[in-house]
Residue frames relative to the residue before (quaternion, step in Angstrom):
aa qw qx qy qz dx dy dz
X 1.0000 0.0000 0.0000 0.0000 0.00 0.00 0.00
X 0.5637 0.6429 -0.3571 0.3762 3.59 1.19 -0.36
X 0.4974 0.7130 -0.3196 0.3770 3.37 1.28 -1.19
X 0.6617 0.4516 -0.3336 0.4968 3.77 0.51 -1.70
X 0.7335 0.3238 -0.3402 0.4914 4.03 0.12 -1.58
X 0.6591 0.3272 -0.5282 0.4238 4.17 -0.17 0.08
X 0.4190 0.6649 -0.3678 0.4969 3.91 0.99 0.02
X 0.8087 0.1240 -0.0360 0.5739 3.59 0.29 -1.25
X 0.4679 0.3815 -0.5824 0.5443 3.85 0.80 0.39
X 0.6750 0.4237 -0.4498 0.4031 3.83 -0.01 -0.63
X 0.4788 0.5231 -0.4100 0.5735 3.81 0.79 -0.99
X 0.7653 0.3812 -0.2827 0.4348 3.72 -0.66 -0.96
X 0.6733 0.4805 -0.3955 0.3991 3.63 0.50 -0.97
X 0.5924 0.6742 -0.2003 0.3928 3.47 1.05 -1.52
X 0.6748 0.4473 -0.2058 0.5497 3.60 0.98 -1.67
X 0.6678 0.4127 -0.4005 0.4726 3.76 0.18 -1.16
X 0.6875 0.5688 -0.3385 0.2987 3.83 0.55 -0.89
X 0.6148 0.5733 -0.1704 0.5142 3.15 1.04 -1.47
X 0.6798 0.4891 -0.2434 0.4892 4.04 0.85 -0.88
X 0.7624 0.3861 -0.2909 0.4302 2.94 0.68 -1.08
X 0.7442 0.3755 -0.2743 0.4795 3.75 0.70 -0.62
X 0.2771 -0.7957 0.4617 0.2772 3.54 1.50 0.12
X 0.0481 -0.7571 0.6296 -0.1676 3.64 0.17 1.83
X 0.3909 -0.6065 0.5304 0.4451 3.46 -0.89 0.23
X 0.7420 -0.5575 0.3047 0.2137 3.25 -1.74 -0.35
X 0.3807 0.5663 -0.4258 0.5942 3.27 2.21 0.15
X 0.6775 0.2289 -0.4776 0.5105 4.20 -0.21 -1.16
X 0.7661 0.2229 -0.5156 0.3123 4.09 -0.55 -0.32
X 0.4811 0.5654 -0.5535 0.3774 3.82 0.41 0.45
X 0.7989 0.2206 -0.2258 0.5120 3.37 0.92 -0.75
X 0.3202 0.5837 -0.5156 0.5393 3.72 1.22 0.93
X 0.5938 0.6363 -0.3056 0.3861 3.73 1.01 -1.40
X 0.7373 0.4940 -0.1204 0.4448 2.78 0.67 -2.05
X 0.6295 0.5775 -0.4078 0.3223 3.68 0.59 -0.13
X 0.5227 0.7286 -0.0618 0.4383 2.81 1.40 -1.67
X 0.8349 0.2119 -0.1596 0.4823 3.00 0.96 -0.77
X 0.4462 0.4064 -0.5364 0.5900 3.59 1.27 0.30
X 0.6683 0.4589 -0.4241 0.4037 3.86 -0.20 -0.62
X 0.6287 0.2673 -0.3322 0.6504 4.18 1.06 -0.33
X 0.6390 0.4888 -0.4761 0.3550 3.28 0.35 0.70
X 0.6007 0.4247 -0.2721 0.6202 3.48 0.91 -1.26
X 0.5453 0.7356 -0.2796 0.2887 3.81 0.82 -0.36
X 0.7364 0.0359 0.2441 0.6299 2.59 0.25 -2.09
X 0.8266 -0.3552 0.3476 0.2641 3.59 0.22 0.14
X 0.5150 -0.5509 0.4181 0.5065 3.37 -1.18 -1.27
X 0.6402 0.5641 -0.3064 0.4220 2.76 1.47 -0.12
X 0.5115 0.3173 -0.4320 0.6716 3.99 1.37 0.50
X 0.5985 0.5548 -0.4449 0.3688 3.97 0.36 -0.27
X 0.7375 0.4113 -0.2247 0.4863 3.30 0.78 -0.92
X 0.4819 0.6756 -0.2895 0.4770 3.54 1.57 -0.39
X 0.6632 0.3919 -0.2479 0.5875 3.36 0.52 -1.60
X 0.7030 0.4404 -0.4393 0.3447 3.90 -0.04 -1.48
X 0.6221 0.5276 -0.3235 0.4795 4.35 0.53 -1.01
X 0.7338 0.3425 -0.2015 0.5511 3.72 0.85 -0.89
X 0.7945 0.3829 -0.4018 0.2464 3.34 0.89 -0.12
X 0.4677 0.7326 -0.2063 0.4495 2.59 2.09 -0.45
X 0.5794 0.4215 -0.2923 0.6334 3.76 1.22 -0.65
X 0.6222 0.4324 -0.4608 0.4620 3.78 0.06 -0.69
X 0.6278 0.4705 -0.3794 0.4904 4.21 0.61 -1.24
X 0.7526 0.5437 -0.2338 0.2885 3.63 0.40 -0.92
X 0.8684 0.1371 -0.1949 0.4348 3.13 1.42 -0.79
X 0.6063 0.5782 -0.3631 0.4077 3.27 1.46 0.58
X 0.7125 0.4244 -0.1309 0.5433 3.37 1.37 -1.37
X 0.8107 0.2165 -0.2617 0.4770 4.28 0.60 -0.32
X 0.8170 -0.3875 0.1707 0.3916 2.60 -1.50 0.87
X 0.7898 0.2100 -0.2822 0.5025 3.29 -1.93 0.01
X 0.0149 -0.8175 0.5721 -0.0645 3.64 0.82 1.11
X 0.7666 0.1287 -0.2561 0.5747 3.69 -1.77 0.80
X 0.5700 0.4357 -0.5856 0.3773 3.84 0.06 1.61
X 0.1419 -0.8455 0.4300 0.2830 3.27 -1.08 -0.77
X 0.2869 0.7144 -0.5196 0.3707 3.01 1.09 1.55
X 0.3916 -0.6488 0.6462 0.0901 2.90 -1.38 1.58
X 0.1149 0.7966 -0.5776 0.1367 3.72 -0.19 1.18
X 0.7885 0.3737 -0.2307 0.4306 3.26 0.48 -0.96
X 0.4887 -0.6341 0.3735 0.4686 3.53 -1.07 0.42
X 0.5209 0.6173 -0.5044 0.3052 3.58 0.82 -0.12
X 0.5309 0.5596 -0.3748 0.5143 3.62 1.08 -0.79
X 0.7892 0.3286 -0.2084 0.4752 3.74 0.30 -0.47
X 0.5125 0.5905 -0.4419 0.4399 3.46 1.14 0.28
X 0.5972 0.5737 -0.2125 0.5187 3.04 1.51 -1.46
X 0.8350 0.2194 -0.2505 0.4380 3.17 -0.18 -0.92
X 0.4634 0.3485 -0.5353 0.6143 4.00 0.51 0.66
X 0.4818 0.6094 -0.4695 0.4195 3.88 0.15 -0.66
X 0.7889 0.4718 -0.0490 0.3907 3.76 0.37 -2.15
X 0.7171 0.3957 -0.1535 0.5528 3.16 1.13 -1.14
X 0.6249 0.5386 -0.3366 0.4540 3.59 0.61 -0.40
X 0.6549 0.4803 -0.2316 0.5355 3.42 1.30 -1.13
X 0.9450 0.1779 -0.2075 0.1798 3.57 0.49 -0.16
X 0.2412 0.6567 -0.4884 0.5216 2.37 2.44 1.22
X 0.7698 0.5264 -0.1982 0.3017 3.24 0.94 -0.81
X 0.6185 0.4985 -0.2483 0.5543 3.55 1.71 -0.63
X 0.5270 0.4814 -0.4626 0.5258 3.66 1.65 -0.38
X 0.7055 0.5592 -0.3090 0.3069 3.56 -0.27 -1.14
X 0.7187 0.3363 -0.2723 0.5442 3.51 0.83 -1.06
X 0.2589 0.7115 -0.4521 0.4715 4.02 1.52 -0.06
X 0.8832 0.3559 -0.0540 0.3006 2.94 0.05 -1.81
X 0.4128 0.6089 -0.3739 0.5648 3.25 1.62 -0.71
X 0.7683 0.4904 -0.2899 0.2918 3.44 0.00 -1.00
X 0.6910 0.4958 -0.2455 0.4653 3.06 1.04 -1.23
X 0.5552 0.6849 -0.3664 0.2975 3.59 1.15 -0.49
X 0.5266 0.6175 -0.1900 0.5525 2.89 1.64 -2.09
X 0.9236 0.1397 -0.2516 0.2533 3.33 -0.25 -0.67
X 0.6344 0.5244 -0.4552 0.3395 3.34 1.06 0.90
């Protein structure tokens, strides 16, 4: 159960950071994108898929345009969030692969 809350503390850490030093929206996409391999190798798919949904709304309504919404209009919004999800279906699974091999 820890896995999901170190997911959305990193998500939150990222967002409050990114606002407060007023980063553009490429360095916190790939701040996002960490976040969410690190709740992956972490926690699984189940903190990967956490962080990517939480990071993906935090990117969406603070950092692009038509800021404070949550409409996923633009194809960037959907780059991102296939971007997030893709990365941490994919950094879990091969996680697990590993961990098989080596037991």
């Amino acid at each position: 159960m820890a896995a999901p809350l170190i997911a959305l503390g990193g998500t939150a850490a990222v967002t409050a950071i990114g606002r407060a030093m007023r980063l553009n929206a490429n360095a916190i996409g790939f701040a996002f994108l960490i976040v969410v391999l690190a709740a992956s190798i972490r926690g699984g798919l189940l903190g990967g898929m956490v962080a990517s949904i939480a990071a993906t709304l935090c990117y969406n309504y603070f950092f692009f345009p038509r800021l404070y919404t949550f409409t996923i209009h633009g194809p960037a919004n959907w780059v991102a969030l296939a971007a997030f999800l893709g990365t941490s279906v994919a950094v879990s699974r091969r996680g697990a692969r590993l961990t098989v091999r080596r037991d």
